[in-house]
C-alpha positions as CSV (number, residue, x, y, z in Angstrom):
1,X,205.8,119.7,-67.0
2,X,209.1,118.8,-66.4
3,X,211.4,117.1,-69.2
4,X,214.9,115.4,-68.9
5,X,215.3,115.7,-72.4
6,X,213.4,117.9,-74.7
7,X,210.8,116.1,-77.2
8,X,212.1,116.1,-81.3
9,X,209.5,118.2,-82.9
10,X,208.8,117.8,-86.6
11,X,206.4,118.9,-88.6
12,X,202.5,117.7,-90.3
13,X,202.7,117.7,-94.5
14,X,199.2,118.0,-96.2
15,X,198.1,115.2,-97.4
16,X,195.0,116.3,-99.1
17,X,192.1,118.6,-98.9
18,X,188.1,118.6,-99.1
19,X,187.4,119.5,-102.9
20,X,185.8,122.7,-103.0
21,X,182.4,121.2,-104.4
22,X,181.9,118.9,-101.1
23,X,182.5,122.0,-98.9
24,X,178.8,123.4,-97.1
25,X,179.4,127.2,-96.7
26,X,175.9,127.2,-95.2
27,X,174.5,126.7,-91.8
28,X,173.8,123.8,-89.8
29,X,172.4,122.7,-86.6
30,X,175.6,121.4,-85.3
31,X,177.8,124.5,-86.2
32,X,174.9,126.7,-84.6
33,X,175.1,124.7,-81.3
34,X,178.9,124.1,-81.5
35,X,180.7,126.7,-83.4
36,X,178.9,129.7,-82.3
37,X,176.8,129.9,-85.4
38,X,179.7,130.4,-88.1
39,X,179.7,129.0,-91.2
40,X,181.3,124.8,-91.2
41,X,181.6,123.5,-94.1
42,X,182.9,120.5,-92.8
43,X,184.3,118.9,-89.9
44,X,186.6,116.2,-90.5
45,X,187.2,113.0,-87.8
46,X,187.4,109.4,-87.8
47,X,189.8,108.7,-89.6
48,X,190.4,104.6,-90.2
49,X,191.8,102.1,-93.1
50,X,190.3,99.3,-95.4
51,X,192.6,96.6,-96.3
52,X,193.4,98.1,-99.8
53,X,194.3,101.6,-98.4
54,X,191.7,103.6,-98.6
55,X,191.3,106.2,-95.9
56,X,187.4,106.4,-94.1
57,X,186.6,110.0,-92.4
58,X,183.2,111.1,-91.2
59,X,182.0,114.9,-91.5
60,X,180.1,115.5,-88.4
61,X,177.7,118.3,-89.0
62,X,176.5,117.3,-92.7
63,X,176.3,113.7,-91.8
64,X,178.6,112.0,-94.0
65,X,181.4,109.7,-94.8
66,X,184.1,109.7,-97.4
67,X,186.3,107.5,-98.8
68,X,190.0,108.4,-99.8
69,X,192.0,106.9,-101.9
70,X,196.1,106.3,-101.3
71,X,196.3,108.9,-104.4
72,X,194.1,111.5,-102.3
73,X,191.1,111.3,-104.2
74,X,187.7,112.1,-102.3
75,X,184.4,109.9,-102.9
76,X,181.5,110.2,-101.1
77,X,180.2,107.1,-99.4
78,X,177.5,108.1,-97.4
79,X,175.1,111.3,-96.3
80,X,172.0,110.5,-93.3
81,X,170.7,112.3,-91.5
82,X,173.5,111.8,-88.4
83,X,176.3,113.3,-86.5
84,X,179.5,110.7,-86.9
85,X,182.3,111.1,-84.7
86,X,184.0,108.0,-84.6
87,X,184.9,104.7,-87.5
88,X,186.1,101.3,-86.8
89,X,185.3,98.6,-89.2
90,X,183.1,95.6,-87.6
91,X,183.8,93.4,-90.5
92,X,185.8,93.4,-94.1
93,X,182.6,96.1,-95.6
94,X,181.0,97.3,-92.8
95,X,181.9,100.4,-90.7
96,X,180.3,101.1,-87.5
97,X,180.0,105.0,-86.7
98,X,179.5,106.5,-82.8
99,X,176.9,108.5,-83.8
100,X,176.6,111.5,-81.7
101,X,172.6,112.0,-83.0
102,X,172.1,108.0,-83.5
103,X,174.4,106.1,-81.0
104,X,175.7,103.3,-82.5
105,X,175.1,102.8,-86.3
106,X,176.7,100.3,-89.2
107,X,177.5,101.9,-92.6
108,X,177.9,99.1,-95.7
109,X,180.6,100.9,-97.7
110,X,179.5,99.3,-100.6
111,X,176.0,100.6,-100.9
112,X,176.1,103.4,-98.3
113,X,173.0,102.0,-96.3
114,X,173.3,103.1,-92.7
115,X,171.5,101.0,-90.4
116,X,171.0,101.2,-86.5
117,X,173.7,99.3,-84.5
118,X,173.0,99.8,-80.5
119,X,170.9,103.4,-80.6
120,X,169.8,103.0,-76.8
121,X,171.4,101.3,-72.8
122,X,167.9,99.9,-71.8
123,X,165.3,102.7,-73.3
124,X,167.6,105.2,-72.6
125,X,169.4,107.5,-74.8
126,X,173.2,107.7,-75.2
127,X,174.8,111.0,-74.5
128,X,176.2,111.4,-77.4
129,X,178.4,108.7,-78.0
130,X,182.3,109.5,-79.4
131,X,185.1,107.5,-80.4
132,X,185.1,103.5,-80.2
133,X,188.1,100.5,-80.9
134,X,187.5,96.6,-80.7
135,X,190.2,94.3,-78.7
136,X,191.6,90.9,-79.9
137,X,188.5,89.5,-78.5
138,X,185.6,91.3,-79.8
139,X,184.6,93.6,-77.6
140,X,183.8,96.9,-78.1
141,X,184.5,100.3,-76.3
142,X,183.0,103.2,-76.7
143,X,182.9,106.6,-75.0
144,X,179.5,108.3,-74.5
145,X,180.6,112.1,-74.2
146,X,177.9,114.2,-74.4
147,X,178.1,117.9,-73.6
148,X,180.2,116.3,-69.9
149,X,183.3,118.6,-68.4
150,X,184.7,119.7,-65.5
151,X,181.1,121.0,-64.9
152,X,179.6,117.8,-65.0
153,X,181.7,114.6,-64.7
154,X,179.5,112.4,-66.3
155,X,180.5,111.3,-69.5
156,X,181.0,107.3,-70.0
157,X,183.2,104.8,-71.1
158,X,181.1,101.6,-72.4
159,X,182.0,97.9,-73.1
160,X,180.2,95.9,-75.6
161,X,180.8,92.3,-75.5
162,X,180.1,90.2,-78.4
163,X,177.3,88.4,-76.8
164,X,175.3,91.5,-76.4
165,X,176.1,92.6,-73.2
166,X,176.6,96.4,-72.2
167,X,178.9,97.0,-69.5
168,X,179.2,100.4,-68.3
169,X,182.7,100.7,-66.7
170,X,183.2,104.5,-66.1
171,X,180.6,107.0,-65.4
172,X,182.5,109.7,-64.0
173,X,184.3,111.8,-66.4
174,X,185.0,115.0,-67.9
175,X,184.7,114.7,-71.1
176,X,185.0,111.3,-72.3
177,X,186.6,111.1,-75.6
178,X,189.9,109.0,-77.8
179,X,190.3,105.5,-77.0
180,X,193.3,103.3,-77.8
181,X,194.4,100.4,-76.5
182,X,197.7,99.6,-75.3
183,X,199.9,96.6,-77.2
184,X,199.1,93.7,-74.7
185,X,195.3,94.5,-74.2
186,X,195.5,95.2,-70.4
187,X,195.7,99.0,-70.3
188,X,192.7,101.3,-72.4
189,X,193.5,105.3,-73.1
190,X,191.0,107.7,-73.0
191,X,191.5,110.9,-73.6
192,X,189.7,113.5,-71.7
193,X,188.7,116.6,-73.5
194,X,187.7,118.5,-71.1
195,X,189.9,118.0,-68.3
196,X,193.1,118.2,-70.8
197,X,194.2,115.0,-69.8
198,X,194.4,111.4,-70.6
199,X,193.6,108.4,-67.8
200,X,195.1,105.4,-67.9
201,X,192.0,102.8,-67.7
202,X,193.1,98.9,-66.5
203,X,191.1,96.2,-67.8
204,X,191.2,93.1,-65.3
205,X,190.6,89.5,-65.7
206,X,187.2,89.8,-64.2
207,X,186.0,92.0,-66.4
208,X,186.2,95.4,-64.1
209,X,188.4,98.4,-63.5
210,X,190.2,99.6,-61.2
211,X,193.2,101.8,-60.1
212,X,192.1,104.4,-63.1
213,X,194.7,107.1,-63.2
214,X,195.6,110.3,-65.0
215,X,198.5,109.3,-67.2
216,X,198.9,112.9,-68.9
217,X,198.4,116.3,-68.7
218,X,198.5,118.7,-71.3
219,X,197.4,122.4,-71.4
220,X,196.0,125.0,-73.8
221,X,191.8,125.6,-74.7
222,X,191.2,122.3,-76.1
223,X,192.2,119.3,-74.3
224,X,193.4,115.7,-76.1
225,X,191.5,114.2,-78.8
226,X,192.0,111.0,-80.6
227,X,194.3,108.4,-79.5
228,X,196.7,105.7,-81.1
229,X,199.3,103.4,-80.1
230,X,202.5,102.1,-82.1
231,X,204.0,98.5,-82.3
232,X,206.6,100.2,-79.8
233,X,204.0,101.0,-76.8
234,X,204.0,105.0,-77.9
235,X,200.6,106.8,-77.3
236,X,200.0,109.1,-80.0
237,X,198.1,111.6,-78.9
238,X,195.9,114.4,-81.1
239,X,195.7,117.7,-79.1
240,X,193.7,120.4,-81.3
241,X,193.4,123.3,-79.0
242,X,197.7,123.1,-79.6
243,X,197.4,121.9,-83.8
244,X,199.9,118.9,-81.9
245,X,199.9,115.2,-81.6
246,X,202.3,114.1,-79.0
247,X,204.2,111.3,-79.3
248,X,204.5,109.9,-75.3
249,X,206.5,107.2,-73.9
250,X,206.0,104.4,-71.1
251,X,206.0,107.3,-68.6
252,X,204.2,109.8,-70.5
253,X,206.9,111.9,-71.3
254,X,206.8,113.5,-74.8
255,X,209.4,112.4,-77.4
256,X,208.4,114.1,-80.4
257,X,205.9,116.6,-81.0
258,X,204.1,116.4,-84.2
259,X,202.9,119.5,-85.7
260,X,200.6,120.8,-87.9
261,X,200.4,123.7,-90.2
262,X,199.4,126.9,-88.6
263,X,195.7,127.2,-87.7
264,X,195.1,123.4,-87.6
265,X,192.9,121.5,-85.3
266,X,194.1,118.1,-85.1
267,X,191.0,116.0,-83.9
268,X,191.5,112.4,-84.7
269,X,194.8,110.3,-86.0
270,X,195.1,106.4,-87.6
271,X,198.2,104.5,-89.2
272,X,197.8,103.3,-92.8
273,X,200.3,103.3,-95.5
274,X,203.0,100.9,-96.3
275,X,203.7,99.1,-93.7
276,X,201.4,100.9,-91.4
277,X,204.3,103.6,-91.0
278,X,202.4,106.8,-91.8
279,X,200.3,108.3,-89.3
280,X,197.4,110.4,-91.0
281,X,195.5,113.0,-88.8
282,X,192.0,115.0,-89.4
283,X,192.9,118.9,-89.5
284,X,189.1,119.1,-88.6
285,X,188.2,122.9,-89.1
286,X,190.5,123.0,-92.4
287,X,189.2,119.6,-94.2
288,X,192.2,118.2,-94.7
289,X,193.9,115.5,-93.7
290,X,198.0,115.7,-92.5
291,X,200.8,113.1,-92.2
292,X,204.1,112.2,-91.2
293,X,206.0,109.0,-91.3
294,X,206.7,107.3,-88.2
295,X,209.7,105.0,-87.2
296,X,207.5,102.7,-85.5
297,X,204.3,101.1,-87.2
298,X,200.7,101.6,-85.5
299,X,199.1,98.9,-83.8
300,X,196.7,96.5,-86.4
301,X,193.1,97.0,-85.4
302,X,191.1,94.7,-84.5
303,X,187.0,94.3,-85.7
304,X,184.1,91.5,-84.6
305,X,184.2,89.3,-87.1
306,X,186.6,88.3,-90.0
């Protein structure tokens, strides 16, 4: 990688941290098949906002959800028996999860009822679906991962329009993962774990793709994450092999590297705050979750229904 001009590079603060009763320090079928066998206690992604501020993050091997509050204070919302990857909310109340266990399930925040969304593509069994965001218009895309790499290209990126149908616009990738979507709609990210890369996904008129590229490349053992996108067309980009979100431009080119503390494994990032200025990322294999301010506010989200 080549740079004209070398990126700012500033660093993560803590924002808060898993209290110690909510940690596991036990076993569990996910850690065993994902983390070698050691001991998880938790594994922190999803991150996304409510309208009053509170922060949403699932904890993938124990199957829950949590609720933060703008002071940092941890409440439980939800524990099933699950694997959540990925939060948007559908409506004001209800979050729907990618499930990596489930497929596609709805959480009422209020209650804590989980409920089946889309678990199956016509009988079939997802993957194991990832990371998901709406567009202006409703629809919904999701990634369906699974265990896919450069070893098998197969993991998917799905579109779910709000009448029910289930487009299935990639099939070939390594590691389907993030998903953001650029300011005007036309352009979706999607990070690809596996091939430590992100492609640059058109959406046409019609309803196709076409003319995917890769936009960027980064390096190290763990290749980009979760994905975001500023009022000013950045692409924010969560890279936890590095503990680094990058901060790219129109052409890719990294401006600013954000960084996290040492050790971290930054997974999965989402604006909230005033003014939508703060971006707040999952330091996955810590628990805790790490900010910075930003001079450009994130993109508004957008959900099914009002």
């Amino acid at each position: 990688m080549f740079l004209l001009q070398a990126p700012e590079v500033r660093d993560l603060d803590v924002f808060t941290t898993m209290p110690e009763h909510f940690r596991r320090r036990e076993r569990s079928d996910w850690a065993d098949a994902n983390r070698g066998g050691a001991i998880t206690d938790s594994f922190l992604e999803g991150p996304v906002f409510d309208d009053a501020g509170n922060l949403y993050v699932c904890d993938i091997p124990w199957g829950r959800v949590f609720r933060i509050n703008p002071q940092g204070e941890w409440a439980l919302v939800a524990e099933f028996d699950g694997e959540p990857n990925g939060l948007k909310f559908l409506k004001p109340g209800t979050l729907l999860i990618t499930d990596y266990k489930n497929g596609l399930m709805q959480l009422d925040v209020a209650t804590g009822a989980v409920t089946p969304y889309l678990q199956r593509r016509n009988s079939e069994r997802f993957k194991g679906v990832n990371d998901l965001i709406f567009d202006a218009e409703g629809n919904l895309y999701f990634t369906d991962q699974g265990q896919s790499g450069l070893h098998d290209p197969s993991g998917r990126l799905y579109r779910l329009r709000p009448n029910g149908q289930l487009d299935l616009l990639l099939h070939n990738v390594p590691s389907s993962n993030g998903v953001a979507l650029s300011p005007d709609g036309r352009v979706l990210y999607l990070a690809v774990t596996r091939g430590n890369c992100v492609w640059r996904v058109p959406l046409l008129p019609d309803g196709s793709v076409a003319k995917v590229s890769q936009f960027f490349t980064s390096y190290g053992p763990s290749g980009p994450d979760g994905l975001a996108v500023d009022a000013e067309g950045h692409l924010l980009v969560a890279n936890p092999g590095l503990g680094y979100v990058w901060v790219l431009n129109h052409r890719a080119e990294p401006v600013q590297v954000l960084r996290g503390v040492p050790g971290s494994s930054t997974t999965n990032l989402a604006f909230g705050g005033a003014g939508r200025s703060t971006v707040y990322v999952t330091d996955s294999t810590h628990g805790r979750v790490l900010r910075a301010e930003m001079s450009a506010a994130g993109l508004p989200l957008h959900a099914r229904a009002a």
